[in-house]
C-alpha positions as CSV (number, residue, x, y, z in Angstrom):
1,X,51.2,107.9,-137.4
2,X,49.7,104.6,-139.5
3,X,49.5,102.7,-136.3
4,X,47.5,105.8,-134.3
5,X,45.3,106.5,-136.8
6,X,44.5,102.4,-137.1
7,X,44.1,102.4,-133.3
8,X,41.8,105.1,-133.0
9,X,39.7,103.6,-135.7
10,X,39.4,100.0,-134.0
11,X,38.9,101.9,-130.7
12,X,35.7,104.3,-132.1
13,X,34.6,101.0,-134.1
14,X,34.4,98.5,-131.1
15,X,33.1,101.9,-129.3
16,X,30.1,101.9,-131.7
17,X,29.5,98.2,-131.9
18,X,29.2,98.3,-127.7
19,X,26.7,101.1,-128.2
20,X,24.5,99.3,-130.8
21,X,24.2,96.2,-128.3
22,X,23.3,98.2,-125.9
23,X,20.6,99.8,-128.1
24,X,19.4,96.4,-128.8
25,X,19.8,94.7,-126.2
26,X,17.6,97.6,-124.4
27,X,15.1,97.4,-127.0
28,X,15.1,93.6,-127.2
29,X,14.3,93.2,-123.3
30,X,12.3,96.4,-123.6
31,X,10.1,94.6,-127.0
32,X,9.8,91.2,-124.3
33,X,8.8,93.1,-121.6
34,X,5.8,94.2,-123.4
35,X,5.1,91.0,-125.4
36,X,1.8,89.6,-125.2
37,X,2.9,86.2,-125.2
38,X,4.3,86.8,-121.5
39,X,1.0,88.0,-120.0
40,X,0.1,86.0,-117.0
41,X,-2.9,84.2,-117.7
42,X,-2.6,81.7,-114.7
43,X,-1.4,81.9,-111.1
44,X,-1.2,78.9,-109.1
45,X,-1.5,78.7,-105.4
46,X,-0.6,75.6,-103.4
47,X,0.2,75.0,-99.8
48,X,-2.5,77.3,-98.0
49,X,-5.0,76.2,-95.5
50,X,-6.5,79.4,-93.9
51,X,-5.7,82.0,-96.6
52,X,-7.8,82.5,-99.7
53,X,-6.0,82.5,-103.3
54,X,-6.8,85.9,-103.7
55,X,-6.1,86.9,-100.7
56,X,-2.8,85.6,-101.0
57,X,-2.8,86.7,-105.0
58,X,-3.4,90.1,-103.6
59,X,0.0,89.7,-101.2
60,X,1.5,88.8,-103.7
61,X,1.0,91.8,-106.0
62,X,0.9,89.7,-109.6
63,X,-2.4,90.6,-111.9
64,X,-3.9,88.4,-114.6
65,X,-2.6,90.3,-117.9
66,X,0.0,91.7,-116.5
67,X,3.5,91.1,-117.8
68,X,5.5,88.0,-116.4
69,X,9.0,89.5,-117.3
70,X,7.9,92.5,-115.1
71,X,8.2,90.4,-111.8
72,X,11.1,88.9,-110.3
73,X,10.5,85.9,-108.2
74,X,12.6,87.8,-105.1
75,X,9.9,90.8,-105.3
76,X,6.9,88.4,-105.5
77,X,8.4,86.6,-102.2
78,X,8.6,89.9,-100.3
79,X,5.2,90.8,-101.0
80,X,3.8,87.7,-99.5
81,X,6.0,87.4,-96.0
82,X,4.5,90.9,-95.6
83,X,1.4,89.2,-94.9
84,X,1.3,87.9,-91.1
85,X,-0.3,84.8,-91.4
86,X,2.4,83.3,-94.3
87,X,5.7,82.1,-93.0
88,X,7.5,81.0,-96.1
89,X,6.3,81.8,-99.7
90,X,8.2,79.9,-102.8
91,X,7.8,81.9,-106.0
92,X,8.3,80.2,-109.5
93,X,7.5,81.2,-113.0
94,X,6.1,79.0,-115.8
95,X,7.0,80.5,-119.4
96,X,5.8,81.9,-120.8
97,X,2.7,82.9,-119.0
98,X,2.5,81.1,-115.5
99,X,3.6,81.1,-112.2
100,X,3.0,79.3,-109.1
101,X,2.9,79.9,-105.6
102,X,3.4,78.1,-102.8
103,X,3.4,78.9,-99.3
104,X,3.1,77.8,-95.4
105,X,1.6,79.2,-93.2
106,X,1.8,80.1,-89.5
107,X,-0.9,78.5,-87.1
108,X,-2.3,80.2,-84.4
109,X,-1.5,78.7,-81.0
110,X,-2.8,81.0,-78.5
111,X,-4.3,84.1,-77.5
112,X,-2.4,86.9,-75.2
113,X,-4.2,89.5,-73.1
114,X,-4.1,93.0,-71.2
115,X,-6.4,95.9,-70.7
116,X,-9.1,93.9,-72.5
117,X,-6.9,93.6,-76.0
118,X,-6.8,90.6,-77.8
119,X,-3.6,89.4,-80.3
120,X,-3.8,85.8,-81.5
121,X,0.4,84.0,-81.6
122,X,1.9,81.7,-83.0
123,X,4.4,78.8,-81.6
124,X,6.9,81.4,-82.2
125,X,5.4,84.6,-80.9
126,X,4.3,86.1,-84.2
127,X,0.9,88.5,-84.1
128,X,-1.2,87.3,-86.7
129,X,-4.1,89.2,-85.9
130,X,-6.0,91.6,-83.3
131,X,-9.7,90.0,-82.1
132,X,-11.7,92.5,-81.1
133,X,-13.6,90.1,-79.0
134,X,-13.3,86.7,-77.6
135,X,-15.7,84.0,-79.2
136,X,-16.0,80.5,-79.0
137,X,-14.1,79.4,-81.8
138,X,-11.1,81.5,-80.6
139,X,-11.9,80.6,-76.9
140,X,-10.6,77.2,-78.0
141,X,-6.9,78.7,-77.8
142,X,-5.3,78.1,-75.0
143,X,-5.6,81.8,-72.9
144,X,-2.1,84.1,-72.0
145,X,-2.6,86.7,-69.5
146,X,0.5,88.9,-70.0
147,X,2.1,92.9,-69.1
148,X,1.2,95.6,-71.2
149,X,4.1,95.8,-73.1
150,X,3.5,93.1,-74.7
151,X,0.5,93.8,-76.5
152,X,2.5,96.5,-78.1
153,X,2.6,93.6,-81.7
154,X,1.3,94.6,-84.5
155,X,0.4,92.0,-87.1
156,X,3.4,90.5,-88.4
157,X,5.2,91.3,-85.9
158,X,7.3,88.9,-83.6
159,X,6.9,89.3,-79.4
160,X,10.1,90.0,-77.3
161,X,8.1,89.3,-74.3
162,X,10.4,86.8,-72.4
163,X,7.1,86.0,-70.2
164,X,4.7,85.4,-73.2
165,X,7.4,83.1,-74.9
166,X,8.4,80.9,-72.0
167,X,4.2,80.2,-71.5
168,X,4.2,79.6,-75.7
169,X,7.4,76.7,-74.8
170,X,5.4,75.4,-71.9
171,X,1.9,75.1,-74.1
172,X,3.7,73.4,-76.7
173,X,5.1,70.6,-74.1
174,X,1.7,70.2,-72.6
175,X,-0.4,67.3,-73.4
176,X,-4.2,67.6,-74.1
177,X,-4.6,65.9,-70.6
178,X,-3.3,68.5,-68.8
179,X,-4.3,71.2,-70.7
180,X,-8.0,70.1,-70.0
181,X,-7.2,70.9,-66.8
182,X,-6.2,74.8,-67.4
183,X,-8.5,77.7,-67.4
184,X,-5.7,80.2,-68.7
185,X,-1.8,81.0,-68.0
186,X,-0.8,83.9,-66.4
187,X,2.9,85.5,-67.9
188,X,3.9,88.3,-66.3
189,X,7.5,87.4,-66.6
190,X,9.1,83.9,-67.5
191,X,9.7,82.8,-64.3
192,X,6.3,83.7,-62.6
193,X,5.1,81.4,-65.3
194,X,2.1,80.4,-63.9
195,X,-1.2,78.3,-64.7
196,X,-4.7,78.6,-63.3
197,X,-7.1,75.6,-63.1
198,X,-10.4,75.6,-64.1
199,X,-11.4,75.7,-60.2
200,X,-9.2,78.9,-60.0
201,X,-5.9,77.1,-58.2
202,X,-2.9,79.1,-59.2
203,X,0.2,76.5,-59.9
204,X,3.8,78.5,-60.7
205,X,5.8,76.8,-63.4
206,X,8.5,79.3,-64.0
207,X,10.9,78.5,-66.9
208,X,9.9,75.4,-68.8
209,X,12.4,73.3,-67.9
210,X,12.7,70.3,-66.0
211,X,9.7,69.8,-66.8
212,X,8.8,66.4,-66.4
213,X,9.8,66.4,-62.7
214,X,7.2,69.4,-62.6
215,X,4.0,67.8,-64.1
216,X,4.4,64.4,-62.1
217,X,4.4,66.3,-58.6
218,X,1.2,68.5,-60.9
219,X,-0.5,64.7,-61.4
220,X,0.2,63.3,-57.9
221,X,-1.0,66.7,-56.4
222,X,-3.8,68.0,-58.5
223,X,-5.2,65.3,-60.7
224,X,-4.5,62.2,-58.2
225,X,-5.3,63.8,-55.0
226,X,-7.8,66.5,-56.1
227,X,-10.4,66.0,-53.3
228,X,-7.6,67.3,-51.0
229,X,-5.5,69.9,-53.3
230,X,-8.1,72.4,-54.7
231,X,-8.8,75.8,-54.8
232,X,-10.8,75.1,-51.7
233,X,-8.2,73.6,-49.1
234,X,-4.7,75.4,-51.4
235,X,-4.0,79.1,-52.1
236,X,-1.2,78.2,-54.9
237,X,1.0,75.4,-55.4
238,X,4.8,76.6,-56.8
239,X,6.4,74.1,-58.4
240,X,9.2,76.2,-59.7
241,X,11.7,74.9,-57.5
242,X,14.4,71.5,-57.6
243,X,12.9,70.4,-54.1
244,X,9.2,69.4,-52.8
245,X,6.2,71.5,-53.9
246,X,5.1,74.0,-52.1
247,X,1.8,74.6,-51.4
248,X,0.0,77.1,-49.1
249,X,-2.9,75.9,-47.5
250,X,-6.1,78.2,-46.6
C-alpha cells in the first residue's frame, strides 16, 4: 500500500509539473509574441524589377509595427506566389525586428488573343495580367492569335492550351532576325502552328521541332528569294513536313 500511495504521488506530482510548463511555456511565447522588441521596424525587398516594394509588401501581408513572431516565413511565401507576376519569393527574418524579401519575377513574353481580349504570358504560359487594349509598349510583344478557350486564364493562372504553348517554345527558339520578319502567330492548335509575315504570307510550323531544318528552307524561301515568295505570288508555305516545302502559288 506504501508503494501505491508513493506512485500515485510521483504520478499527480510530475502531472502538475507538466501542467505548469505548459502554463509557462504558453505564457512565455504568449509574453514574446506581444513584445515590443519584436515589432518589425524594417522590411527588405530585393530581387524585383517590375513590382514596387509595396506592392510586393502588400502580397506579402507583413506591416511595420506589427509583431515578427506573428509570421512564419512559410505564410509570408504563400502570400507572395499569390501574386501573378512573382515566381519564387524567399522569406527570411532578421531578429529581432527585420525581415527580408527576396523574389523573381516572371517576364512577360507575349500577348494571346480572341474575341478582342487581351492576356499578357509568360515563357511558361502563366497570365500575368488582362490589357484592356493594345498599345505600343505592349505591341512590342510578339502577338498569339489563339481559340477561345484559351483566354479562359485568369491572372496567375497557368494556360493548358497545347496550341498557345507550342507557339511560346517556337518564340523562344526564334532569333530577333526572324522575328523581325513576323507580323503575329496564329495557334489554334500545336500543330497548325503557324506564323504570318508582315506582308500577310501565312507559313505553318507545327510542333517546334526539327527546327532548324524548318527556318533554313524559311531563309532560302522567304528572306533569300523574297522578290519571288511573297504574299503576292504564294498563298501559304507549310513547312510542317520531313520533305520539300510546300507552297501554293496564286
Amino acid at each position: 500500500m506504501h508503494r501505491v500511495r508513493l506512485r500515485r504521488i510521483k504520478s499527480t506530482l510530475y502531472t502538475a509539473l507538466a501542467l505548469l510548463f505548459v502554463v509557462l511555456a504558453g505564457y512565455g511565447g504568449y509574453t514574446l509574441a506581444n513584445a515590443p522588441l519584436f515589432d518589425i521596424t524594417e522590411i527588405r525587398v530585393g530581387g524585383n524589377e517590375t513590382i514596387s516594394k509595396d506592392e510586393i509588401v502588400v502580397s506579402s501581408g507583413l506591416r511595420i509595427g506589427s509583431n515578427l513572431l506573428k509570421y512564419s516565413p512559410d505564410q509570408v511565401e504563400k502570400g507572395l506566389l499569390s501574386h501573378p507576376y512573382i515566381k519564387t519569393a524567399e522569406v527570411s527574418r532578421l531578429l529581432p525586428n527585420r525581415v527580408s524579401i527576396k523574389v523573381s519575377e516572371r517576364k512577360p513574353m507575349a500577348i494571346i488573343s480572341a474575341e478582342e481580349r487581351f492576356l499578357v504570358l509568360d515563357d511558361s504560359g502563366y497570365c500575368l495580367a488582362e490589357v484592356g487594349q493594345i498599345t505600343a509598349e505592349s505591341r512590342a510583344l510578339p502577338f498569339i492569335r489563339c481559340g477561345a478557350k484559351a483566354m479562359q486564364l485568369l491572372p496567375g493562372e497557368k494556360t493548358e492550351d497545347k496550341g498557345v504553348l507550342a507557339a511560346l517554345a517556337l518564340i523562344k527558339r526564334l532569333d530577333p532576325f526572324f522575328m523581325e520578319c513576323i507580323l503575329e502567330f496564329e495557334a489554334p492548335s500545336a500543330e497548325k502552328i503557324a506564323v504570318i509575315n508582315l506582308d500577310g504570307l501565312r507559313v505553318y510550323f507545327g510542333q517546334p521541332e526539327d527546327l532548324d531544318r524548318k527556318l533554313q528552307h524559311y531563309e532560302e524561301l522567304l528572306i533569300k528569294n523574297a522578290e519571288n515568295c511573297n504574299a503576292n505570288t504564294v498563298e501559304y508555305v507549310d513547312l510542317r513536313y520531313d520533305t520539300q516545302p510546300t507552297l501554293k502559288w496564286k
